[in-house]
C-alpha positions in Angstrom: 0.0 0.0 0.0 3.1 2.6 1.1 4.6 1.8 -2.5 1.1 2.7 -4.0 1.0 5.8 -2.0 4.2 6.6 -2.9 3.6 6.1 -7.0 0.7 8.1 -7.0 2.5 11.3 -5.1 5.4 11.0 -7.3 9.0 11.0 -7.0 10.8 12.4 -4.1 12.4 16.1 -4.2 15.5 14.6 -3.9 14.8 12.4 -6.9 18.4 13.0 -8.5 20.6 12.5 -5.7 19.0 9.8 -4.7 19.9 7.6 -8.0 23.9 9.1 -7.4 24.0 12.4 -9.0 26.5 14.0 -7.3 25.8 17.8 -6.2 27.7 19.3 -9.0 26.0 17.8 -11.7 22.7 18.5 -10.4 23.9 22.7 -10.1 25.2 22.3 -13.6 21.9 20.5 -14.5 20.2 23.0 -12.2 21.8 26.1 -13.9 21.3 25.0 -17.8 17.6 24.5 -17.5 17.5 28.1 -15.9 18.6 28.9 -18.9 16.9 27.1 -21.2 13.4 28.9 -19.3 14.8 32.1 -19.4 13.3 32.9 -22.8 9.9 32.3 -21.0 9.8 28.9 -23.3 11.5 25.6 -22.4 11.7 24.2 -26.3 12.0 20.9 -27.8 15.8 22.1 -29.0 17.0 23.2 -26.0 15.5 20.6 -24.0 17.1 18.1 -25.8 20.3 20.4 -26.2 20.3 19.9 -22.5 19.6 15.9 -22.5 22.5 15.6 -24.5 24.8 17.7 -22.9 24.3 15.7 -20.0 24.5 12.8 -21.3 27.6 13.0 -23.2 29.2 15.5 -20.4 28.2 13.4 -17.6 28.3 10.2 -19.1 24.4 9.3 -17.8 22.1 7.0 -19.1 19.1 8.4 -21.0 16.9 7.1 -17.9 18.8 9.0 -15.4 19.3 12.2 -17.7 15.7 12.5 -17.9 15.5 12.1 -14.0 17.8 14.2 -13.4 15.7 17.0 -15.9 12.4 16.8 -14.0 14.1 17.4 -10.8 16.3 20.1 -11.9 13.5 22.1 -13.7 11.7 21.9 -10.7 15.0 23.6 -8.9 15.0 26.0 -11.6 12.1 27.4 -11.5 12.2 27.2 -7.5 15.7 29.0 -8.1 16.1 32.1 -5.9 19.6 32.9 -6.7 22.7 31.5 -8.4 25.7 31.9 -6.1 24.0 28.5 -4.2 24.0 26.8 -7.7 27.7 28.1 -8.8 29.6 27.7 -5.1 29.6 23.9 -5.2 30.8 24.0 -8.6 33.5 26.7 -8.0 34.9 25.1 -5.2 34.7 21.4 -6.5 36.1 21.3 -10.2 38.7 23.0 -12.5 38.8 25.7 -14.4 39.2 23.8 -17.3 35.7 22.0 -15.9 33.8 25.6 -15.4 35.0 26.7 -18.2 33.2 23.6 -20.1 29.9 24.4 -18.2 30.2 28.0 -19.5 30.5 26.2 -23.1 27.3 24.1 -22.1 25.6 27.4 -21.3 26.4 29.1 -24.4 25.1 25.8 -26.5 22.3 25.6 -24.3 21.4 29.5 -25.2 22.2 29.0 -29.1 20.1 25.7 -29.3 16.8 27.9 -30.3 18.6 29.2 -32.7 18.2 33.1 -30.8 20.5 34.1 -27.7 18.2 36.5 -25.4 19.7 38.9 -23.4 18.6 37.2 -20.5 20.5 34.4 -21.0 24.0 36.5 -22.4 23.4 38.1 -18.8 23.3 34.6 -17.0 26.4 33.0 -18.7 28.4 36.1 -18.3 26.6 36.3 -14.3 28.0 32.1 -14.1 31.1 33.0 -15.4 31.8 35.6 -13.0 30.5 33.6 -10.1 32.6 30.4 -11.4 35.7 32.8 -11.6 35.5 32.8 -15.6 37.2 35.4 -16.7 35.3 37.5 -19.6 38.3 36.6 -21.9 37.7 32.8 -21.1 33.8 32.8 -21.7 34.2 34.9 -24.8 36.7 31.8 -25.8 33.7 29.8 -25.1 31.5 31.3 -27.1 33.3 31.3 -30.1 34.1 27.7 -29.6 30.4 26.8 -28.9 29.4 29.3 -32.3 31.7 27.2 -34.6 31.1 23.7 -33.4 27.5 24.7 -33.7 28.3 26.0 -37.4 27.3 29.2 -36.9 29.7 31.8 -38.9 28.8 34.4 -37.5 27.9 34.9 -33.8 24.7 35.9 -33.5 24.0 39.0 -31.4 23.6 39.7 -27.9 
């Protein structure tokens, strides 16, 4: 009957640690759904810009990508402020690492094909928080823009 119960009221808040996402994944998760909502719309692109990215960047199973989704646009949109979702991240990983989620930010921003200012504010808000310099992201960008084929980066 509990398991029943449980079914029918869903999975837990804590949905994504509980299957072993570790707390940086789930900020970075956290932080490109933000993102992807920013616009006011989350797509089919840049949903699935952000299933991939975590996929192939965190080396997840589809199953536990799209767990890790649900959960983290529920955070999202729950989201008060970003230094909680950048200090794990800051003080756990590289720079080399940030500087790859500041790449995943900029494809996660392109993958409607339009980059809002809302979310140009956010990667270059991330990138400060992260310790990114402006010089790095910029790098970033242009990495993102021609892996993406674009060739010419589209306005801010």
């Amino acid at each position: 009957m509990l398991e029943r119960l449980l079914a029918f009221l869903g999975p837990a808040p804590e949905a994504a640690e509980l299957h072993g996402v570790d707390p940086v994944t789930l900020s970075a998760a956290v932080l490109m759904l933000y993102a992807a909502q920013l616009d006011g719309v989350l797509d089919a692109e840049e949903s699935a810009t952000v299933l991939t990215l975590l996929q192939q960047r965190f080396h997840l199973t589809e199953p536990a990508a799209v767990a890790l989704m649900e959960d983290a646009t529920r955070r999202a949109k729950e989201a008060v402020d970003l230094y909680s979702l950048t200090r794990d991240i800051k003080d756990a990983v590289s720079l080399e690492e940030r500087i790859s989620l500041i790449e995943m930010l900029w494809e996660v921003a392109y993958a409607d094909g339009v980059v809002c200012d809302y979310e140009s504010s956010l990667v270059r808000r991330v990138s400060g928080l992260l310790y990114v310099s402006d010089v790095e992201s910029g790098a970033a960008r242009k990495r993102v823009a021609e892996r993406l084929g674009l060739a010419v980066l589209p306005p801010e």
